[in-house]
Each structure stands twice: as structure tokens, then as C-alpha cells.
C-alpha positions as CSV (number, residue, x, y, z in Angstrom):
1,X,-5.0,-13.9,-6.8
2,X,-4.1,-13.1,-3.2
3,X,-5.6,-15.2,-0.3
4,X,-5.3,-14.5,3.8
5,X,-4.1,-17.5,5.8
6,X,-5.9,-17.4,9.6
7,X,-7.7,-14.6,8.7
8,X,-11.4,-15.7,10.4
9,X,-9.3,-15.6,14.0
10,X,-8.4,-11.7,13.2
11,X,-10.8,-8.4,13.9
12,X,-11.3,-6.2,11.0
13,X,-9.4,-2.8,10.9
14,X,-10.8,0.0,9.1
15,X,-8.2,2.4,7.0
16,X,-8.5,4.9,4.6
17,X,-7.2,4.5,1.0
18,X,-7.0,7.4,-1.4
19,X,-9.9,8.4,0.5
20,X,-12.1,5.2,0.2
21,X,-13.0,3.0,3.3
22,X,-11.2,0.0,3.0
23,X,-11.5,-2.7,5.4
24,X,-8.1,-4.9,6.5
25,X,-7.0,-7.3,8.6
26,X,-5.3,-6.7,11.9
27,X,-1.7,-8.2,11.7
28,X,-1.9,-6.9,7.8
29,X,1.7,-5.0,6.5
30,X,-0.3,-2.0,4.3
31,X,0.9,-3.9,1.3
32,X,-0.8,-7.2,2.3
33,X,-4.0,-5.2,2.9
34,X,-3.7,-3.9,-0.7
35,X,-3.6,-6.8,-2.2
36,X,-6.4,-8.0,-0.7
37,X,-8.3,-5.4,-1.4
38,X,-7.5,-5.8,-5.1
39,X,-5.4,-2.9,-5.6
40,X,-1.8,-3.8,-7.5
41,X,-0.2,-0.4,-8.0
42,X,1.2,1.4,-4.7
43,X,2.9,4.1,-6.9
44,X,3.9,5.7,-10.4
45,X,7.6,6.0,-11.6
46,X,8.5,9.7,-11.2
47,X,10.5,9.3,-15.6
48,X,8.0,6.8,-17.6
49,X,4.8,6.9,-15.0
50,X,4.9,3.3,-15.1
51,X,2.6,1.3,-12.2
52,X,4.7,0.1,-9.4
53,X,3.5,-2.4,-6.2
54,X,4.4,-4.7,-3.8
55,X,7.1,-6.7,-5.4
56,X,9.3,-8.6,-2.7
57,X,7.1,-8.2,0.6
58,X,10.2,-7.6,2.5
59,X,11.8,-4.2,2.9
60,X,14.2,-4.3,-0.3
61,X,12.9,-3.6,-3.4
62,X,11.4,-0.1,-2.6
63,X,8.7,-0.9,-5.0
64,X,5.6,-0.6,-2.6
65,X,5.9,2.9,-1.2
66,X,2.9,4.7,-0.3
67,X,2.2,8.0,1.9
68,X,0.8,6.8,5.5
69,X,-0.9,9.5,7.4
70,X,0.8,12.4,5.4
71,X,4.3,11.0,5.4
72,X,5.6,10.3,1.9
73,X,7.7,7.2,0.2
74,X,7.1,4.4,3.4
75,X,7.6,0.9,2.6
76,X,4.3,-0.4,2.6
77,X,5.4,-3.9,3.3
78,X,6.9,-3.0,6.5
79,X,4.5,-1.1,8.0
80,X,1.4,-2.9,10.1
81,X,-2.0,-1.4,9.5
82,X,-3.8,0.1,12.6
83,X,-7.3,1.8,12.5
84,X,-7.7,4.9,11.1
85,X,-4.8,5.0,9.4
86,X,-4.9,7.2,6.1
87,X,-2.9,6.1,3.0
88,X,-2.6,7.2,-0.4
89,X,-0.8,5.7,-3.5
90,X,2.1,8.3,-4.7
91,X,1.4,9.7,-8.3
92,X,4.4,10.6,-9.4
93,X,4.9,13.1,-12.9
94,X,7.3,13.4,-15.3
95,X,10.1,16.1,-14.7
96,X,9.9,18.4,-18.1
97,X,12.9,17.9,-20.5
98,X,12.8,14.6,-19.8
């Protein structure tokens, strides 16, 4: 579904992805280097559960946050991969009485 543009010019980077190697593109947002890798949900709604990812690959939808390096709810569109860097998709549960 997702395709690089000029990605044969640019050296891997290796991050880590709910714990899996995962191998990126330098210049990649973390979003972009989702996608790539194939996977489509960032995040769960914290009411329904519903999947959530990268939606508008600019900063404003709020729909692609991730936890980089222990640091919750980032934007992961906005944020440039570099190596070593640990992410993991937010899993968010329904409050009870809702």
C-alpha cells in the first residue's frame, strides 16, 4: 500500500517496535516507518478500543501517537526515527462504567 520515494540513497536505521527489530529508513517520521513496515494501528481509543494510525501525516489529527523511548502520547508523524530508538503502540482500556 505504502511505497518509499529515494529510499536506495538512504542507510537503514534499526528501531525497536513493541519489542521487535524493525528496520527503517533514515529521514523516516516513526509513522512513515510504520507503514512501511506494515503496521496500520499506532494506538487503541481509551472508550470503544477502536484501532487508531497515522491519519493526516502532519501534526493535526492526533491520531498516530505512540510512546518513544518511554515517553507516552508523541505524534509519531512528527518525530524522525534515529537508531535505537524504542517505540511501542499505546493500548488503551476502557474506564469501568463506561
Amino acid at each position: 500500500m505504502f511505497e518509499r520515494v529515494g529510499h536506495r540513497q538512504r542507510p537503514d536505521v534499526v528501531i525497536s517496535v513493541d519489542g521487535v527489530r524493525t528496520v527503517a529508513k533514515e529521514g523516516d517520521t516513526v509513522a512513515a516507518a510504520l507503514l512501511a513496515a506494515g503496521l496500520l494501528a499506532t494506538r487503541r481509543t481509551p472508550v470503544s478500543g477502536a484501532s487508531r494510525g497515522p491519519y493526516c501525516m502532519m501534526g493535526a489529527c492526533f491520531e498516530c501517537l505512540v510512546t518513544i523511548d518511554d515517553a507516552g502520547n508523541r505524534q509519531a508523524c512528527l518525530i524522525p526515527v534515529r537508531a535505537g530508538m524504542r517505540i511501542s503502540t499505546q493500548h488503551s482500556r476502557r474506564e469501568a462504567g463506561r
